[in-house]
C-alpha positions in Angstrom: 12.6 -59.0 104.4 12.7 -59.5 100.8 13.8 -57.2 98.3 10.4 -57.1 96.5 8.8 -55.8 100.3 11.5 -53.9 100.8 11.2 -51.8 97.7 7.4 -52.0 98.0 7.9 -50.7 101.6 9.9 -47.7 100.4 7.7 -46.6 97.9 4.8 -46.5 101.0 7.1 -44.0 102.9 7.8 -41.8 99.9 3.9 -41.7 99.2 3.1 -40.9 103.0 5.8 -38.3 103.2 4.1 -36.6 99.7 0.9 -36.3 101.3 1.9 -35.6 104.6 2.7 -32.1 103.1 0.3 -29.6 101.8 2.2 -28.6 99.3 3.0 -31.9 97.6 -0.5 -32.8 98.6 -1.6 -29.9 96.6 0.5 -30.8 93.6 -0.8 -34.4 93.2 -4.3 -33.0 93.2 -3.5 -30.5 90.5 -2.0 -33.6 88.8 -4.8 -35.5 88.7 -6.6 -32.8 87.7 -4.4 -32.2 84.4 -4.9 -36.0 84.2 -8.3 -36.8 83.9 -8.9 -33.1 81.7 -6.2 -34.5 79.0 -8.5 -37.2 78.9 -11.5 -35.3 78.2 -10.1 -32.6 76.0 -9.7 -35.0 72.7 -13.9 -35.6 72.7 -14.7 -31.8 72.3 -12.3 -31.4 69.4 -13.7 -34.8 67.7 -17.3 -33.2 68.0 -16.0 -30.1 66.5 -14.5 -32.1 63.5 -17.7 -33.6 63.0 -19.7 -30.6 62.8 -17.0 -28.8 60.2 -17.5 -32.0 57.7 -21.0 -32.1 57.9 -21.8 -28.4 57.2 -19.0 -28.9 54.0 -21.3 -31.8 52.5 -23.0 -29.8 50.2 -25.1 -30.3 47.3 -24.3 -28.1 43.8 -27.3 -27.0 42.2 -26.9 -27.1 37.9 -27.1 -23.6 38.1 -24.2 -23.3 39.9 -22.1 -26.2 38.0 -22.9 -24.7 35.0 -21.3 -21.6 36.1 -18.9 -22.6 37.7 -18.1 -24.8 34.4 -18.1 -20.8 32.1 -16.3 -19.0 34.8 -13.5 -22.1 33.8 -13.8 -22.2 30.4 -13.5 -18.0 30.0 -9.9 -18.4 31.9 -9.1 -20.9 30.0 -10.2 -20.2 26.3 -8.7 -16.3 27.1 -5.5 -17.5 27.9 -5.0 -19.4 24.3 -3.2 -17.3 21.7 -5.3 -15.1 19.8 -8.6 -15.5 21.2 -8.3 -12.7 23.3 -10.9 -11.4 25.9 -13.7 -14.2 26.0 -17.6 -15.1 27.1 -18.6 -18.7 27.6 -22.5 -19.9 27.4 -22.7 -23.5 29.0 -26.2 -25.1 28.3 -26.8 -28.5 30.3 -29.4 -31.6 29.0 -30.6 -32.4 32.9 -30.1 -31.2 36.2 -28.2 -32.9 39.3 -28.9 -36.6 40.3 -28.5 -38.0 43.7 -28.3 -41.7 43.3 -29.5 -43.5 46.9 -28.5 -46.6 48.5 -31.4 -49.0 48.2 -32.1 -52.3 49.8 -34.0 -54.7 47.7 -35.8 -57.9 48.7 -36.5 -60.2 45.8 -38.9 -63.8 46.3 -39.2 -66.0 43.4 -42.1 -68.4 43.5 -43.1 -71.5 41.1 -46.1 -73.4 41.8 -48.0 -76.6 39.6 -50.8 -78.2 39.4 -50.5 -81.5 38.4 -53.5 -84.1 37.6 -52.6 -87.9 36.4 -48.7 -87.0 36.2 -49.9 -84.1 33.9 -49.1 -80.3 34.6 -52.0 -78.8 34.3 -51.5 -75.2 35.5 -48.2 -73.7 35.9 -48.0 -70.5 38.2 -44.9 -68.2 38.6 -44.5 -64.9 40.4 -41.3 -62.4 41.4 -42.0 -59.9 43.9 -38.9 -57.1 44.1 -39.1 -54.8 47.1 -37.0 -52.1 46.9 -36.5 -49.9 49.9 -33.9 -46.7 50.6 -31.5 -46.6 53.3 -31.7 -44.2 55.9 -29.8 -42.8 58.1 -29.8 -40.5 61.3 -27.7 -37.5 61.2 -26.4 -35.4 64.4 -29.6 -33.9 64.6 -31.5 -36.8 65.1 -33.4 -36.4 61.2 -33.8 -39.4 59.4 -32.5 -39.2 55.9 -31.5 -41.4 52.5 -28.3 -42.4 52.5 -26.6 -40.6 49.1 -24.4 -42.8 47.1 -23.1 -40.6 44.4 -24.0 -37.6 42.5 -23.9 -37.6 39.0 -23.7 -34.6 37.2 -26.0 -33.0 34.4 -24.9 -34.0 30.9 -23.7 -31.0 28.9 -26.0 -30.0 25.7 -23.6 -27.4 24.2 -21.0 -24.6 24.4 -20.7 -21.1 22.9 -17.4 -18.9 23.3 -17.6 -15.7 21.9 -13.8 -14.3 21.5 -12.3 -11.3 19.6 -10.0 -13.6 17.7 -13.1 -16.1 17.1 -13.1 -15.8 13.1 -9.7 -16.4 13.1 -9.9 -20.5 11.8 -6.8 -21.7 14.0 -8.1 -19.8 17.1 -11.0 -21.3 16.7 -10.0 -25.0 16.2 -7.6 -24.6 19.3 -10.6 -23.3 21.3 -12.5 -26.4 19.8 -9.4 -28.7 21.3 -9.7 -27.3 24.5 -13.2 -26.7 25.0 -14.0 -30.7 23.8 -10.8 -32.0 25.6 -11.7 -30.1 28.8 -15.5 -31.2 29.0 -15.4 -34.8 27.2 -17.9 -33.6 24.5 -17.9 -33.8 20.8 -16.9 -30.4 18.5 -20.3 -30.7 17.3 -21.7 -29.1 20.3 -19.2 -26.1 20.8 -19.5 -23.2 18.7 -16.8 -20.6 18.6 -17.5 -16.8 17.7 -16.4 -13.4 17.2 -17.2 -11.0 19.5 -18.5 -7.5 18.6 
C-alpha cells in the first residue's frame, strides 16, 4: 500500500468513527449549520447598507441652504471682536439645480444636386437628440440619473451687530463674510443693531 492510500485510508476510519457516534454526528451537523449561516449572514447586512445610503441621499431645498448658510454666518460674525451678538439675512439669485446625465445622439447630413458638373442645390441638416438617463432604484421606480447639484448663487448679505458702526468691525465682518461665501463686499452690508 502506498503512503498516499494509506493516509487516504486513515482519514476514511477517522470520518466513520465521527459519525458512527451521535454526538460527533451531532456536532458536524451543527457545524455545517454555522457554515452555510456565515455564508448567508454578510447579504442581510449589505442590503441594510444599502437602504441607510439611499434614505441619506437627500436633496436641500434653497430655503434650507440659505439658512443653513445665516445660522453659519451668525457663529461666525459673533465670534469676531467687537461685533458682538449678531443677525444674518442671506438673500439668494435662484434656487437649487439638479444637473442630469443626458445621452445625446447627433447625425450630420450633406446632400447635392449636381447638373453638368455644376452644384446646383446644396442641402445640409444636423439632427441632435438628447435623451436623460434613467435609472431603477430599489423600489423598482424609474428615475434621472443626477449628476451634480449646483447650488443657488448668493444675491446679498445683511449682518446686523451691536458693534456694526464701529468701521474696523465692520470691515473685518466684510473680510469674513466675502472670504467665507466667495462674493464681492458690494453685496454685504454690515449694521448696527438696535
Amino acid at each position: 500500500m502506498s503512503l498516499k492510500e494509506n493516509y487516504d485510508q486513515k482519514i476514511k476510519d477517522t470520518f466513520s468513527k465521527l459519525s458512527s457516534k451521535d454526538k460527533y454526528r451531532n456536532l458536524i451537523v451543527v457545524l455545517g449549520l454555522v457554515g452555510i449561516a456565515l455564508i448567508f449572514i454578510p447579504s442581510f447586512f449589505k442590503e441594510d447598507n444599502d437602504k441607510k445610503v439611499v434614505s441619506v441621499d437627500s436633496k436641500i431645498s434653497s430655503e434650507q441652504y440659505s439658512t443653513k448658510l445665516e445660522q453659519n454666518l451668525e457663529a461666525i460674525v459673533s465670534s469676531i471682536n467687537g461685533a458682538g451678538k449678531a443677525r444674518v439675512l442671506v438673500t439668494l439669485e435662484n434656487s437649487t439645480e439638479t444637473v442630469y446625465a443626458t445621452e445625446e445622439k447627433k447625425n450630420k447630413e450633406a446632400s447635392e444636386d449636381k447638373t453638368n458638373g455644376e452644384t446646383t442645390r446644396r442641402k445640409e441638416s444636423d439632427d441632435c437628440e438628447k435623451k436623460y438617463i434613467k435609472i431603477k432604484d430599489s423600489e423598482g421606480t424609474e428615475k434621472a440619473l443626477a449628476v451634480t447639484e449646483i447650488q443657488p448663487k448668493i444675491k446679498g448679505v445683511i449682518v446686523v451687530c451691536s458693534g456694526g458702526d464701529d468701521p474696523l468691525v465692520q470691515q473685518r465682518v466684510i473680510n469674513a463674510v466675502t472670504t467665507a461665501l466667495n462674493i464681492t463686499s458690494k453685496r454685504v452690508c454690515v449694521t448696527k443693531s438696535i
